[in-house]
VOVEXTI-88998 format. One record per residue (C-alpha): x, y, z. Coordinates in pm, whole numbers, padded with zeros to 5 digits, always signed. Layout:
N
XYZ...
END
This chain:
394
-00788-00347+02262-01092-00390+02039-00894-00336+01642-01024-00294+01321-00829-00347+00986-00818-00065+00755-00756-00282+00463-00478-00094+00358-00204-00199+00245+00100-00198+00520-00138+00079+00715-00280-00202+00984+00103-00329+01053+00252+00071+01097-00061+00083+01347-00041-00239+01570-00292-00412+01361-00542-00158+01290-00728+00086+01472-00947+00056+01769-01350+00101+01743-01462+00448+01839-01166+00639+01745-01122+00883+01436-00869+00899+01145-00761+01163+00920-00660+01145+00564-00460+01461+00535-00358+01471+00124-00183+01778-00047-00369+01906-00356-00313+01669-00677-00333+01370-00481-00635+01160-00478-00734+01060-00124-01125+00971-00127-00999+00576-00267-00830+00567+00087-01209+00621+00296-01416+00383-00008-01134+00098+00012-01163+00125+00417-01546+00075+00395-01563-00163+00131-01334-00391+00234-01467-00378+00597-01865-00393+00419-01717-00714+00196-01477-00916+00449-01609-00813+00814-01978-00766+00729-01957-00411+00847-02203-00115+00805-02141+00171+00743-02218+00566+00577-02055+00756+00323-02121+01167+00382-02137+01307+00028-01976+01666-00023-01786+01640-00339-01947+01411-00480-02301+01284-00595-02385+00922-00502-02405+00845-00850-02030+00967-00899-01900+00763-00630-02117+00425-00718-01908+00448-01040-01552+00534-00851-01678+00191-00671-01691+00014-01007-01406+00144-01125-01184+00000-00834-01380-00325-00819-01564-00253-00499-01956-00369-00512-02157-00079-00396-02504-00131-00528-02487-00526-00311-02499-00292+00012-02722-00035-00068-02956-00229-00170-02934-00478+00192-02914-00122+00377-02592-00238+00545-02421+00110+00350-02649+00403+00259-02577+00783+00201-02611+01140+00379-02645+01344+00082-02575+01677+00141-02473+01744-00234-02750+01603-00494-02981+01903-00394-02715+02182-00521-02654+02002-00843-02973+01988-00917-03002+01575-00944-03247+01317-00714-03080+01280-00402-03060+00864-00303-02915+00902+00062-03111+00750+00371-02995+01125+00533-03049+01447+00265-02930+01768+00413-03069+02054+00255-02811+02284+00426-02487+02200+00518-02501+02420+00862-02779+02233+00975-02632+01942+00942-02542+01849+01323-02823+01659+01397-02856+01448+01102-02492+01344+01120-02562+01206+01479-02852+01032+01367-02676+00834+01100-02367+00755+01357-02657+00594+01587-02755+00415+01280-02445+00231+01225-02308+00099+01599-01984-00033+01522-01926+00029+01185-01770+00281+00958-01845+00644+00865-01650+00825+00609-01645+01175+00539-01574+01372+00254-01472+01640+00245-01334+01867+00530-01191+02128+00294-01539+02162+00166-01690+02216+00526-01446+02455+00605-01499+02670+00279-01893+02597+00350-01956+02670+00721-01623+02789+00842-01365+02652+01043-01486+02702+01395-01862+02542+01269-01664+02301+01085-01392+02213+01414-01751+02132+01649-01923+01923+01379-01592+01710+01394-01598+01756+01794-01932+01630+01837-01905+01355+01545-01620+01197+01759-01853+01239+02063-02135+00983+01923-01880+00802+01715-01711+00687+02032-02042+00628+02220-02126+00389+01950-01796+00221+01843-01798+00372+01487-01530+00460+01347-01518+00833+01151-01258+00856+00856-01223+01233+00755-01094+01317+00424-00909+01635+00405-00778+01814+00074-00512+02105+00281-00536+02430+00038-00315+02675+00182-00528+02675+00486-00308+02832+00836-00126+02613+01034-00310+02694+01322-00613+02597+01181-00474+02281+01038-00329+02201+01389-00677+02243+01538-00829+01988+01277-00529+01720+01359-00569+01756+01779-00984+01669+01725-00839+01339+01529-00702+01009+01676-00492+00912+01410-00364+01175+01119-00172+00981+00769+00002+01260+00535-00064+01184+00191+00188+01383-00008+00378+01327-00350+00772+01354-00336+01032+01386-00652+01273+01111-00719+01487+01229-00995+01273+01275-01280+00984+01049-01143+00668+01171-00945+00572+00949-00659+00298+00932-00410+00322+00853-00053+00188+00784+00301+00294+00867+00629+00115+00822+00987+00204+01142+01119+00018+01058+01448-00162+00826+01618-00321+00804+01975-00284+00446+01993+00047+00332+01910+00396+00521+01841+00404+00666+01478+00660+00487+01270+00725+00808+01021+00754+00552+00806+00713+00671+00425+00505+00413+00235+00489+00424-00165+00131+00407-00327-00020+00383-00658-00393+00346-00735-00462+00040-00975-00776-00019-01163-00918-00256-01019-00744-00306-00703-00759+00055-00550-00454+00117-00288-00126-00066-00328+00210-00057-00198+00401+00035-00477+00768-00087-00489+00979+00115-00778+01242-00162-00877+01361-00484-00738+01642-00686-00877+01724-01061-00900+02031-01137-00967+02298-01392-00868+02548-01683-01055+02490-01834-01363+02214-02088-01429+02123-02080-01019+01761-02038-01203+01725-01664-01230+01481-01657-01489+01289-01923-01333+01221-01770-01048+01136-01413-01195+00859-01622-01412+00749-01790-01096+00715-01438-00864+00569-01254-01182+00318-01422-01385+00337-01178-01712+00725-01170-01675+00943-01187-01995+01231-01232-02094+01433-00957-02349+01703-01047-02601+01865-00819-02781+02229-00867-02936+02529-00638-02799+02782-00675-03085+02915-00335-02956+03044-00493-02650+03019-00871-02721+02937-01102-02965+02629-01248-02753+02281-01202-02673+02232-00982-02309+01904-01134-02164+01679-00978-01888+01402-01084-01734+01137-00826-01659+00806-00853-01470+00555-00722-01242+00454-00886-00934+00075-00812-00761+00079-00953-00413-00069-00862-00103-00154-00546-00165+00257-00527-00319+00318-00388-00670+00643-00408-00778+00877-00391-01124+01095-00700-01162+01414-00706-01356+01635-01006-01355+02018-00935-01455+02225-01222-01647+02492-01437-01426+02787-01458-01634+03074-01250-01566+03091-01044-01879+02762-00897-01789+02887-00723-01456+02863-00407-01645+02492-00446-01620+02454-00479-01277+02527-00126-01113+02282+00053-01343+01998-00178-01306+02117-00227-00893+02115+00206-00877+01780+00221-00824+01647-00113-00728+01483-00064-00349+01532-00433-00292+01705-00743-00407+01698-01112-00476+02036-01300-00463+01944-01653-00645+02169-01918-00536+02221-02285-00653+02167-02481-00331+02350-02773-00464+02678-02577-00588+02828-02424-00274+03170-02324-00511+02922-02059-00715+02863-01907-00355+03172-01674-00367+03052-01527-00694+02756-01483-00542+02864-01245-00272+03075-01113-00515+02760-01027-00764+02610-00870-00418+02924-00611-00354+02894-00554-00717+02532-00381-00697+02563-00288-00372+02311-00505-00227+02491-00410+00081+02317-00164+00118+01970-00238+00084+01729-00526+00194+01812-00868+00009+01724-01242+00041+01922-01515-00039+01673-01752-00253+01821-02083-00210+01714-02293-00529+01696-02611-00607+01617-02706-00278+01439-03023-00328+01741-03160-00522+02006-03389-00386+02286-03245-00216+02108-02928-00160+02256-02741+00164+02047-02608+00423+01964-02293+00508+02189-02290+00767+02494-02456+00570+02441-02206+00340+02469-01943+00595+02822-02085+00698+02956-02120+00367+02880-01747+00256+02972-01593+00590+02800-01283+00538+02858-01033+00696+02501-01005+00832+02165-01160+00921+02035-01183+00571+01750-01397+00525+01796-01762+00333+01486-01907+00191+01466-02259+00019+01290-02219-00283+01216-02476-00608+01096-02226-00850+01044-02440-01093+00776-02591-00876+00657-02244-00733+00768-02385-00408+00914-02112-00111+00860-01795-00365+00591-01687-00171+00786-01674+00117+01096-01528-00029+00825-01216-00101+00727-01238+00201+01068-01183+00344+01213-00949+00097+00891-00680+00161+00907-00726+00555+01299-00621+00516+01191-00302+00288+00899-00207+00500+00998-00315+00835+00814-00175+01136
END
């Protein structure tokens, strides 16, 4: 099968690798959530890396509105108009009264059929996005609205194009939100959940024709510049002391720091932690790194309660801090959650192998053990590697 990548983050792997040419997808987002990014960051990244072309179908927005949501996430627009390998049908200039800059202008949105076709010929094998069904619906109605789609999907798959659909759902029926799904090859829910006192956004393939839908929830955040990333609430690194915590955080996070602050109330010391952010792969994630000596246990269960994922840093070279190690992990019940053993100080003599290690520890399951100098930036991309396939494992 023929795939395309969507360029979103974790989408392509939920999907087999992408989606096939010809076939249709549906961004399906509940009011208050911004979906349009998901349709420019497809056809951008397709325009930039896979020398695509493509359309954008303007509803909501002028041209000149989305050239600057373009800018804004860091995508070059203007490069592709101006080569023709992107252009506009611009169905909305004309009602807000500005020059309309499309290669397609429709006048009136229920005449639109035959231009749509048109622009699908115009673009074999590339990318048409469409924004926004809610709009059509309101505009034409939803049985107009249902055949435009029907006959879209027609041409699209004639001409191995595919057609991403952006859909706002008001308190539209069920019915007629079933209808709109069953004319789609592939439908992803974009829909904000609480957790506790935080607001987060997510993504779910609710269907796909392709491949079996994971129902896998996927955390997002728009950045500026970057546009769609995976967003990972918390992950903690902790393990024994001086196994090169701190060290590691700095090498994962590039703007990581460390915070001092003296605890007189509990102990005459300074309590350090190491916080940072880490960008990668489409990955956004906090960082905070706990202290390894004993009299800091107290710290880990509140900074473990709502960590997502965790990093157990080991000295290679010191097999007799390895109990305390395991200890540290039943501590923040790491347990229970996707963890990687980063084995540091690899390079050093004496170091123990991954698999050595793995005998000495005897845990209790297949946890991954990657050899990593992070002093060196050596194996840290890999440990991320391995930490985010564990949390979002398909």
């Amino acid at each position: 099968m023929d795939m395309k990548k969507t360029y979103i983050p974790r989408l392509d792997d939920i999907l087999g690798g992408g989606v096939p040419k010809g076939t249709s997808i549906l961004f399906q987002a509940m009011p208050g959530i911004i979906s349009d990014v998901f349709g420019y960051q497809i056809i951008s990244q397709r325009l930039h890396l896979d020398n695509d072309i493509g359309f954008i179908y303007t509803n909501t927005r002028t041209p000149a509105e989305i050239e600057r949501v373009f800018d804004k996430y860091g995508w070059d627009l203007k490069t592709h108009l101006e080569s023709g390998t992107l252009f506009f049908v611009d169905s909305i200039s004309e009602m807000m009264g500005v020059p309309s800059i499309g290669k397609f202008i429709i006048n009136d949105l229920a005449n639109s059929k035959n231009i749509l076709l048109n622009a699908i010929e115009d673009i074999p094998g590339g990318t048409a996005v469409i924004e926004n069904v809610a709009t059509l619906f309101d505009s034409i109605g939803i049985d107009r609205t249902l055949e435009l789609i029907e006959i879209s999907n027609a041409a699209a798959r004639k001409n191995d194009v595919n057609m991403v659909y952006i859909f706002t759902r008001w308190d539209y029926e069920d019915q007629m939100v079933e209808s709109l799904k069953a004319r789609v090859d592939c439908d992803i829910e974009l829909f904000g959940i609480e957790e506790k006192v935080m607001y987060r956004q997510v993504f779910m393939v609710a269907k796909s024709n392709w491949t079996t839908a994971s129902k896998c929830k996927i955390f997002f955040e728009l950045t500026e510049p970057g546009g769609v990333k995976v967003f990972i609430p918390k992950l903690l690194v902790t393990g024994p002391y001086n196994a090169g915590k701190t060290t590691f955080v700095h090498a994962i996070a590039e703007k990581a720091v460390s915070v001092e602050r003296q605890a007189f109330e509990l102990f005459p010391t300074t309590v350090g932690l190491d916080i940072g952010h880490v960008d990668y792969k489409g990955f956004s994630a906090d960082i905070f790194g706990t202290p390894g000596q004993e009299r800091f246990d107290l710290l880990l269960e509140p900074l473990a309660r709502e960590s997502i994922g965790t990093f157990i840093v080991i000295d290679s070279t010191k097999p007799g801090t390895f109990t305390r190690a395991k200890e540290m992990i039943n501590m923040c019940r790491a347990e229970a959650i996707p963890k990687v053993i980063v084995a540091n100080k690899y390079d050093l003599p004496n170091a123990l192998t991954p698999d050595k290690i793995k005998k000495r520890m005897a845990l209790w399951e297949d946890v991954p053990i990657i050899p990593v100098c992070a002093l060196n930036n050596k194996g840290v991309h890999q440990a991320l590697d391995a930490l985010f396939d564990l949390i979002y494992r398909v």
